[in-house]
SEMAR-98291 format. One record per residue (C-alpha): residue in three letters; chain; z, x, y; residue number from 1. Coordinates in steps of 0.02 Angstrom, whole numbers. Example, Ala and Ser with C-alpha at 12.3 -4.5 7.8 and 13.67 -1.06 7.14 Angstrom:
BEGIN
<'ALA' 'A' <390 615 -225> 1>;
<'SER' 'A' <357 684 -53> 2>;
//
This chain:
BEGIN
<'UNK' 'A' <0 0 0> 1>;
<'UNK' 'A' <-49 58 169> 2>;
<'UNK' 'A' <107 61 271> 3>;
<'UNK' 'A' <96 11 447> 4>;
<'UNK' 'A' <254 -36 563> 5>;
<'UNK' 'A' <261 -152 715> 6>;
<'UNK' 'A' <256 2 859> 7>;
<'UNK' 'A' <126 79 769> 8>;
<'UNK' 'A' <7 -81 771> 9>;
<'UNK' 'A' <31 -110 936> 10>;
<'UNK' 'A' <26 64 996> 11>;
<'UNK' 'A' <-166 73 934> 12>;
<'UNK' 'A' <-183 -107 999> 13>;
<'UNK' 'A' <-100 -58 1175> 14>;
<'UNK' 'A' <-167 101 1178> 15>;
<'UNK' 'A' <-321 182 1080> 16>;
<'UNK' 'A' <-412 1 1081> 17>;
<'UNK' 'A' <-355 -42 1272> 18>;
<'UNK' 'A' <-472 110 1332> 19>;
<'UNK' 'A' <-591 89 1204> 20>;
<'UNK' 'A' <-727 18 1335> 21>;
<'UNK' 'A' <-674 143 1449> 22>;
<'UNK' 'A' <-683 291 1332> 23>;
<'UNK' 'A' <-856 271 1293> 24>;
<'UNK' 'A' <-906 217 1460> 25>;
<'UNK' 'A' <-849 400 1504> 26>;
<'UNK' 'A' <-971 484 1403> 27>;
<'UNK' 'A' <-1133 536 1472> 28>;
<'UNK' 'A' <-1271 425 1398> 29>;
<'UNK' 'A' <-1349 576 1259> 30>;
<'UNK' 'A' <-1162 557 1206> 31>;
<'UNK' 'A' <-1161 380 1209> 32>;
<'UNK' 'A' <-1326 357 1104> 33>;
<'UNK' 'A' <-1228 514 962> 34>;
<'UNK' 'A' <-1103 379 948> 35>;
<'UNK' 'A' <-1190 237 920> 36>;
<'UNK' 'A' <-1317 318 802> 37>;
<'UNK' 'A' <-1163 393 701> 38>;
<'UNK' 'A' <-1082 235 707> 39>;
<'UNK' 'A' <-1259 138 632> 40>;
<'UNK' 'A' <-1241 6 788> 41>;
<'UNK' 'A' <-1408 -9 910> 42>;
<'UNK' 'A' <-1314 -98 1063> 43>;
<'UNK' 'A' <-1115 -42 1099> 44>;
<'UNK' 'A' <-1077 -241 1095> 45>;
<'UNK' 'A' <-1147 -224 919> 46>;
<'UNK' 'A' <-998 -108 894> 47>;
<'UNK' 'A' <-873 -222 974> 48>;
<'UNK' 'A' <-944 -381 908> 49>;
<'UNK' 'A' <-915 -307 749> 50>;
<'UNK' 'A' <-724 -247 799> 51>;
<'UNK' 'A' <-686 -409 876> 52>;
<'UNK' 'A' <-751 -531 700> 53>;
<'UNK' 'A' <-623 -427 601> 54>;
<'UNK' 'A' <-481 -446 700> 55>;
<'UNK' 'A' <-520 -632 714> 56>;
<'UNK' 'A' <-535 -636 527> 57>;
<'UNK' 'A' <-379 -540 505> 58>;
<'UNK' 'A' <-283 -654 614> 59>;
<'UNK' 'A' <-360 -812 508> 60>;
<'UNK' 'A' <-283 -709 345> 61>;
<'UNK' 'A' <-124 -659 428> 62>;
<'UNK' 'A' <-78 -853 489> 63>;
<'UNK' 'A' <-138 -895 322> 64>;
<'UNK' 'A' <-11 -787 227> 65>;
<'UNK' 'A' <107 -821 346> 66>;
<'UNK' 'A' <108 -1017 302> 67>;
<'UNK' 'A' <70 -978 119> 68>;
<'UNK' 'A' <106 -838 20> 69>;
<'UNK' 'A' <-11 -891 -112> 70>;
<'UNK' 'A' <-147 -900 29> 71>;
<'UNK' 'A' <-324 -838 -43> 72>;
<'UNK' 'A' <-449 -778 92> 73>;
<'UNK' 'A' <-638 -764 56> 74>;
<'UNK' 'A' <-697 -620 5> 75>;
<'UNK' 'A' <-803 -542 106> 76>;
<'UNK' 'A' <-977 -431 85> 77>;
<'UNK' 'A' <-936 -291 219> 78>;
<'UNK' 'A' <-1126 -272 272> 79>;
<'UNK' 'A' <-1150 -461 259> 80>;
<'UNK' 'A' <-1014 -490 372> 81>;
<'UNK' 'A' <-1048 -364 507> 82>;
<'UNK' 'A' <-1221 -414 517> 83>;
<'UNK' 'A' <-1176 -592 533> 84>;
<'UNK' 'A' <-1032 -521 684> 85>;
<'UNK' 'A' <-1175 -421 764> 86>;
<'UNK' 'A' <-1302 -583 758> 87>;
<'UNK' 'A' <-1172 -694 819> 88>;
<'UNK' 'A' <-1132 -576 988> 89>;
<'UNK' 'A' <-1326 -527 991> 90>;
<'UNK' 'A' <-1387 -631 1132> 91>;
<'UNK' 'A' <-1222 -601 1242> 92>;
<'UNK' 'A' <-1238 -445 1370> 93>;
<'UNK' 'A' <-1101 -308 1358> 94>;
<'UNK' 'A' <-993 -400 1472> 95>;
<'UNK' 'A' <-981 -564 1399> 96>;
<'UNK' 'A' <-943 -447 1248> 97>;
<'UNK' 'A' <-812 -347 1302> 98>;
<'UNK' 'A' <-717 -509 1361> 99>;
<'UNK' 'A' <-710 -578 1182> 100>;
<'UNK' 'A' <-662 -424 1128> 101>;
<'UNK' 'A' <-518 -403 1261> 102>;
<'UNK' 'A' <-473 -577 1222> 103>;
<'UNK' 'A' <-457 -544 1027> 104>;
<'UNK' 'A' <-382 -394 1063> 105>;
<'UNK' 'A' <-230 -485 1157> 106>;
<'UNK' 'A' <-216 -609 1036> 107>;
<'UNK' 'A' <-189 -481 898> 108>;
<'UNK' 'A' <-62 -392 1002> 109>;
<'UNK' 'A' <28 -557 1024> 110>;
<'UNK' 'A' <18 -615 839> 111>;
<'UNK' 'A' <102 -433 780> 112>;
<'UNK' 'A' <211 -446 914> 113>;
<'UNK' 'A' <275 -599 878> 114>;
<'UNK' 'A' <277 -570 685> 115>;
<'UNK' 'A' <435 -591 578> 116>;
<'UNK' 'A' <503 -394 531> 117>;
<'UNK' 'A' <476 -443 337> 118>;
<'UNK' 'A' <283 -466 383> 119>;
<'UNK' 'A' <285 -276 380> 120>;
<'UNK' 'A' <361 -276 210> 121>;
<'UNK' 'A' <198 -391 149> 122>;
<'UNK' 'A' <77 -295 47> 123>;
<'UNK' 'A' <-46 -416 83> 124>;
<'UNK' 'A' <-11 -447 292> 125>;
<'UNK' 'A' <40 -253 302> 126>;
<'UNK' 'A' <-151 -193 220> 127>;
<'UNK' 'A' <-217 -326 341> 128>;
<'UNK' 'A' <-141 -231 499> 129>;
<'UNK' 'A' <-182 -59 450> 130>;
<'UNK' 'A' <-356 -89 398> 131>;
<'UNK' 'A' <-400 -195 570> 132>;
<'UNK' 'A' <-309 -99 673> 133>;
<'UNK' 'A' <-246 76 637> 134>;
<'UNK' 'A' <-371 127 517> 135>;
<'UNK' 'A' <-519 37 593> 136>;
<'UNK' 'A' <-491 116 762> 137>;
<'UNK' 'A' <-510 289 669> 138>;
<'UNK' 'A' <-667 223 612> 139>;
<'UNK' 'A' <-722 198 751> 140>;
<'UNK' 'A' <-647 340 879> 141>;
<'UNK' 'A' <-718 400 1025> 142>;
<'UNK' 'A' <-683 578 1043> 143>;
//
């Protein structure tokens, strides 16, 4: 089991994703275009579309666990469901992209913030956190 704790969650949540826009704004656009080719995403909304349907889908699991441990999500096809995240945001500009993001990034940081402490202890809700949010954001760095 992937252990993640409430600080840590919301430190990447607060901190790493909070400048995320900002971080690769910063980079000159050769760098820009490295990033998005190494990251196999066309459009940087492709890459927060993409960031912003998981943490939408792990808050759907999360609540779901939370009202029933015996919850069962969907599995997913990881390609089918990124494509489907990218064609959903594809005819929105950046900005209208980076809102939804922001917005789904807020709502996470509320949902973990206002999780019980024995949501941490959750295999299930625990795996959900680090994969969406710690582990995903190392995915997807901008150095």
């Amino acid at each position: 089991m992937a252990e993640v704790t409430r600080e840590q969650t919301l430190a990447s949540l607060q901190d790493g994703w909070a400048t995320y826009v900002n971080r690769f704004h910063a980079l000159n656009p050769e760098a820009q275009n490295e990033f998005l080719k190494k990251q196999g995403f066309t459009r940087f909304a492709d890459v927060l579309a993409h960031i912003t349907a998981w943490w939408e889908q792990g808050e759907l699991v999360i609540n779901g666990l939370l009202a029933d441990p015996d919850y069962r999500w969907t599995t997913q096809d990881v390609d089918v469901f990124n494509a489907q995240a990218v064609k959903r945001f594809g005819s929105f500009d950046e900005t209208v992209v980076v809102g939804s993001f922001e917005l789904a990034r807020i709502s996470f940081a509320v949902l973990v913030s206002d999780l019980p402490e024995e949501a941490f202890t959750n295999k299930k809700i625990a795996g959900w956190l680090f994969a969406d949010v710690v582990e995903h954001l190392q995915d997807h760095d901008i150095q």
